[in-house]
Every structure is written in structure tokens, then in C-alpha cells.
C-alpha positions as CSV (number, residue, x, y, z in Angstrom):
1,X,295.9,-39.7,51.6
2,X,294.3,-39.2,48.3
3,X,291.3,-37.6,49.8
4,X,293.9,-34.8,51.6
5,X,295.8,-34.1,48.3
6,X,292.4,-33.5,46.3
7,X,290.6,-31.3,49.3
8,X,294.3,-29.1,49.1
9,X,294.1,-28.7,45.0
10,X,290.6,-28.5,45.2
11,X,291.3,-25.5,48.0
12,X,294.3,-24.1,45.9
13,X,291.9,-23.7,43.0
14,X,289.9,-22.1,45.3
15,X,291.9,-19.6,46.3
16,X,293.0,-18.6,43.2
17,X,289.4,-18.3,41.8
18,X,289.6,-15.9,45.2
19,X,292.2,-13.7,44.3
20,X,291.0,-13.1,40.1
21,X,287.4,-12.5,41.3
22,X,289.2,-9.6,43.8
23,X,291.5,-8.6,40.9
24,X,288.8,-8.0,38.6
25,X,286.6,-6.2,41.3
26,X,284.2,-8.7,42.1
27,X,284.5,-8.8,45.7
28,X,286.0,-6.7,48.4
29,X,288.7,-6.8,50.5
30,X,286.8,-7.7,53.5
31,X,285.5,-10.8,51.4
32,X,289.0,-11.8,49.9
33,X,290.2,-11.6,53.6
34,X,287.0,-14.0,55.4
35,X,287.3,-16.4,52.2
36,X,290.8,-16.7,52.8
37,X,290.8,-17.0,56.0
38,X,288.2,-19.7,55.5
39,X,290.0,-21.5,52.9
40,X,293.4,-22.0,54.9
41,X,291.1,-23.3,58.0
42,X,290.4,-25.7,55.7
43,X,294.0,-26.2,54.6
44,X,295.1,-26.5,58.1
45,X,292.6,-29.0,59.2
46,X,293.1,-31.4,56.4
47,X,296.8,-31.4,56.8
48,X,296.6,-31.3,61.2
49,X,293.2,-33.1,61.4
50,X,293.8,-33.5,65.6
51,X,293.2,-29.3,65.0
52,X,289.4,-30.1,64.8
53,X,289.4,-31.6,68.2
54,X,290.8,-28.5,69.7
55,X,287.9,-26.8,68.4
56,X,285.7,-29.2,69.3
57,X,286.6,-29.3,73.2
58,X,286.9,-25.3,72.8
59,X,283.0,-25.3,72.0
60,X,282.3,-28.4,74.3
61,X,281.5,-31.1,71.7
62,X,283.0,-34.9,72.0
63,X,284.5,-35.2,68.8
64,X,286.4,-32.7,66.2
65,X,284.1,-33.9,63.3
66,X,281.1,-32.9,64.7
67,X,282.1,-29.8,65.6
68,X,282.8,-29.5,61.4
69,X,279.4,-30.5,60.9
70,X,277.8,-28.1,63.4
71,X,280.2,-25.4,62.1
72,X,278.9,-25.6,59.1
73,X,275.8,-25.8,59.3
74,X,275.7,-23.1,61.0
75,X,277.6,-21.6,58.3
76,X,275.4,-22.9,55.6
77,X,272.2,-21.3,57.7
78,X,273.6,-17.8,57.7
79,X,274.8,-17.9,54.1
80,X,271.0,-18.8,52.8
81,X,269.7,-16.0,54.8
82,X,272.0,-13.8,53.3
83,X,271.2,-15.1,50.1
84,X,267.3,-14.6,50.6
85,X,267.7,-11.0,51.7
86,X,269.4,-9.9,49.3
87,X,266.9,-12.1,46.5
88,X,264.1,-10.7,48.6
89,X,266.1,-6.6,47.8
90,X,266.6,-7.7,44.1
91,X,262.8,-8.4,43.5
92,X,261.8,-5.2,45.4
93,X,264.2,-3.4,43.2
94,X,262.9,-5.2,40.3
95,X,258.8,-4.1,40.8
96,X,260.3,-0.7,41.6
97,X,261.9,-0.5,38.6
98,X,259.1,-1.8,36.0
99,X,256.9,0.5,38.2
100,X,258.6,3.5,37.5
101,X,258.9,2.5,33.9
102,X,255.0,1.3,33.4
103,X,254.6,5.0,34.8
104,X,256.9,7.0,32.6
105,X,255.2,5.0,29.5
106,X,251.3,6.1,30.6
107,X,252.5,10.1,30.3
């Protein structure tokens, strides 16, 4: 029981990190809607846990918990990707930039 009440504060605080970061501009609405959406999945599992073995027979695995695990690794795949394109677009941007600079300095 302790575990559930500290994953639902933990996901409440989460949530409203969510919403500042959206009121300041931060992220998008698209991103305050799939984090949200996220985050209650979360809520809804911890507080219904027989909900992961619905998803679990849904995408044919034996038990809910694994299903978690291979959801989010899954998850946790795609999110580094993302993360090393758009490192691999902030170094390109970088060298273009001291480029352009090392070449404005030389005239």
C-alpha cells in the first residue's frame, strides 16, 4: 500500500511539473496531451493493477508485468533515439555555427 500512495504523489508531482512546463511554454500541447495521457496510465494501473493483464492478453504475453516491462522498454528505446537525433542536429548546428563565425572573422 505504501508503494501505491508514493508512485500516485510521485505521478501527481508529475503532472503538475507537466502543466507549469506547458504554462511557461516549454512544451506543446501535443506533449502536455501524450505525457498526460501517460501519466494517468500510470495512475490507473497502480490503483486497478488486474488493468495490466488486460493489456498483457491484448498483446499476447502471460502476465500483466511483463507486458510493463516490454512496454517500456520499448518506450525507453524510442525515447534514446529521439534523444540522439536531436544531439546528433544540435552538434551539426553547433560546427555550422562556429563555421560561419571562423569565416566572418578571416574577412
Amino acid at each position: 500500500m505504501l508503494i501505491k500512495i508514493f508512485i500516485i504523489l510521485f505521478v501527481l508531482f508529475a503532472i503538475s511539473r507537466l502543466i507549469l512546463r506547458f504554462r511557461d511554454g516549454s512544451i506543446s500541447l501535443n506533449e502536455l496531451i501524450i505525457w498526460g495521457i501517460l501519466w494517468i496510465i500510470i495512475i490507473i494501473i497502480t490503483l486497478l493493477p488486474w488493468t495490466a493483464d488486460i493489456i498483457a492478453k491484448i498483446i499476447g504475453v502471460g502476465r500483466g508485468v511483463d507486458a510493463l516491462i516490454y512496454i517500456s522498454i520499448i518506450f525507453l528505446f524510442y525515447g534514446f533515439f529521439r534523444i540522439s537525433v536531436k544531439l546528433e542536429h544540435i552538434e551539426y548546428e553547433i560546427t555550422k555555427i562556429i563555421r560561419n563565425d571562423t569565416l566572418k572573422k578571416k574577412r
